[in-house]
C-alpha positions in Angstrom: -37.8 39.1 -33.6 -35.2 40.8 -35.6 -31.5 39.0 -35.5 -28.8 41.1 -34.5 -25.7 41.0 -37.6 -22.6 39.3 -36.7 -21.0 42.5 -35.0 -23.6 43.5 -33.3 -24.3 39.9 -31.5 -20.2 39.9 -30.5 -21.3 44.0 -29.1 -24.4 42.5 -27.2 -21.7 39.5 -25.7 -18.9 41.5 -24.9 -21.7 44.1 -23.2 -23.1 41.2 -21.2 -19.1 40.3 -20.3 -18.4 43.7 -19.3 -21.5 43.6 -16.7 -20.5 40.7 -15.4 -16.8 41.8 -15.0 -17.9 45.3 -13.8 -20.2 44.0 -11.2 -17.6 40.9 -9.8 -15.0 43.7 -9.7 -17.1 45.7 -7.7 -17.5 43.3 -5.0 -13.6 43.5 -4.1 -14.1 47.9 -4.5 -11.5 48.3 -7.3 -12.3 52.0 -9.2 -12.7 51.1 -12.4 -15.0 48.1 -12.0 -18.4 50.7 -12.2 -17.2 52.1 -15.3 -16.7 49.0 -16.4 -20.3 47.9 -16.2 -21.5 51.3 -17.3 -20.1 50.3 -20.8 -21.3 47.0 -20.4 -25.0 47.8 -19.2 -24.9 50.5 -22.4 -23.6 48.4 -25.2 -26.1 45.6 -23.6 -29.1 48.1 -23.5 -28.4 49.0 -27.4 -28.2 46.1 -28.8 -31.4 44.7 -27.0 -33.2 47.7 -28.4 -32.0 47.0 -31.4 -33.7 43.3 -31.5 -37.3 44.7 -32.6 -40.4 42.9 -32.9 -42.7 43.6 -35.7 -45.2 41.3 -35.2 -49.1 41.8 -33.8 -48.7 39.4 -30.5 -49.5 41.6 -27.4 -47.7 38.8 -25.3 -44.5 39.6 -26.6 -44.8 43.2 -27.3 -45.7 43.5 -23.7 -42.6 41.1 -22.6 -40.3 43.3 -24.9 -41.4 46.5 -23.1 -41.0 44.5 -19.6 -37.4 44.0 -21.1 -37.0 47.5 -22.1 -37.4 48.9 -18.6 -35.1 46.1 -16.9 -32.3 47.7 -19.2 -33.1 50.8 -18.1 -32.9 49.7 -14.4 -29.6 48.4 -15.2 -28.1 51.7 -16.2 -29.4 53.3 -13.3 -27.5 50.2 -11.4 -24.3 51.3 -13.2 -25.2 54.6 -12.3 -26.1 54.3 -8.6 -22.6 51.9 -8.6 -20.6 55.2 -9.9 -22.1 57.5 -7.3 -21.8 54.8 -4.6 -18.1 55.4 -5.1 -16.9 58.3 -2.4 -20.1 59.5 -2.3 -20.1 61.5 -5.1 -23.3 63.3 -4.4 -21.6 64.9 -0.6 -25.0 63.4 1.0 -24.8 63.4 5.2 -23.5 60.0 6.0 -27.1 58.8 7.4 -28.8 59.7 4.3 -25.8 57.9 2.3 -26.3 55.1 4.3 -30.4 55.1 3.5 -30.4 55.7 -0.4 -27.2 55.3 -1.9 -24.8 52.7 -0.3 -25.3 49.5 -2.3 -28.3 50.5 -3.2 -27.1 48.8 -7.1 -26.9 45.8 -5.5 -31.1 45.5 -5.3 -31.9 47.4 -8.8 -29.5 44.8 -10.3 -31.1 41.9 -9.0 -34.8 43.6 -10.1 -33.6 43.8 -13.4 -31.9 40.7 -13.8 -34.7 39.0 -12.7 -36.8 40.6 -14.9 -34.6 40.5 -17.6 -34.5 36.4 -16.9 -38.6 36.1 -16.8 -38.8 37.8 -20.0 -35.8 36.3 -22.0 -37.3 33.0 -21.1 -41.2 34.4 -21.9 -40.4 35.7 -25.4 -38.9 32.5 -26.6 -41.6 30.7 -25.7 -44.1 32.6 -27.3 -42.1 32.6 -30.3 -42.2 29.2 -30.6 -45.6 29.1 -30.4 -46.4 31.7 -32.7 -43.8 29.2 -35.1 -46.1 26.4 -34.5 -49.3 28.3 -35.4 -48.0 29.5 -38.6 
């Protein structure tokens, strides 16, 4: 896997901080919190993309794809989280109710899980890959 430079590992931490900060201030409704891990779930997103793998193990060029579309299902969490606010879409309150209102709340737990399964995959198959060369 490609390492990220100095500024571009604090980007992917402070990305990762701003998730986390967007989605706890969520919880207690304040406005900016979804904006907040918009930036966060971005920065993240980019700087994961920007970890490539150049190798020929299908494993982890499968697990890297898995990761891929876990950070695209956590920008469509930030997203749903922004239109969850006020319903910003002017939906009938029963179809606002069916598939928008907290709707983040299960796309982020898909990708986080995701994103857990395939952080903890890829080092494991590059340590093996280490111990076969």
């Amino acid at each position: 896997m490609k390492q990220l430079s100095p500024i571009e590992t604090a980007v992917y931490l402070a990305g990762a901080l701003l998730m986390v900060i967007g989605a706890g201030a969520n919880v207690f409704a304040l406005a900016w919190a979804s904006y907040c891990f918009m930036v966060g779930a971005l920065a993240f997103t980019l700087m994961q993309a920007k970890q490539t793998y150049d190798g020929q193990n299908f494993v982890i060029r499968r697990l890297r794809r898995i990761m891929l579309i876990s950070n695209l299902l956590m920008i469509a969490a930030a997203t749903l989280m922004i239109v969850d606010r006020g319903n910003m879409l002017r939906l009938d309150y029963i179809s606002y109710v069916q598939y928008v209102h907290n709707k983040w709340v299960v796309v982020l737990l898909i990708a986080a899980i995701l994103q857990l399964y395939t952080s903890h995959r890829i080092g494991h198959e590059l340590d093996k890959e280490a111990k076969k060369l």
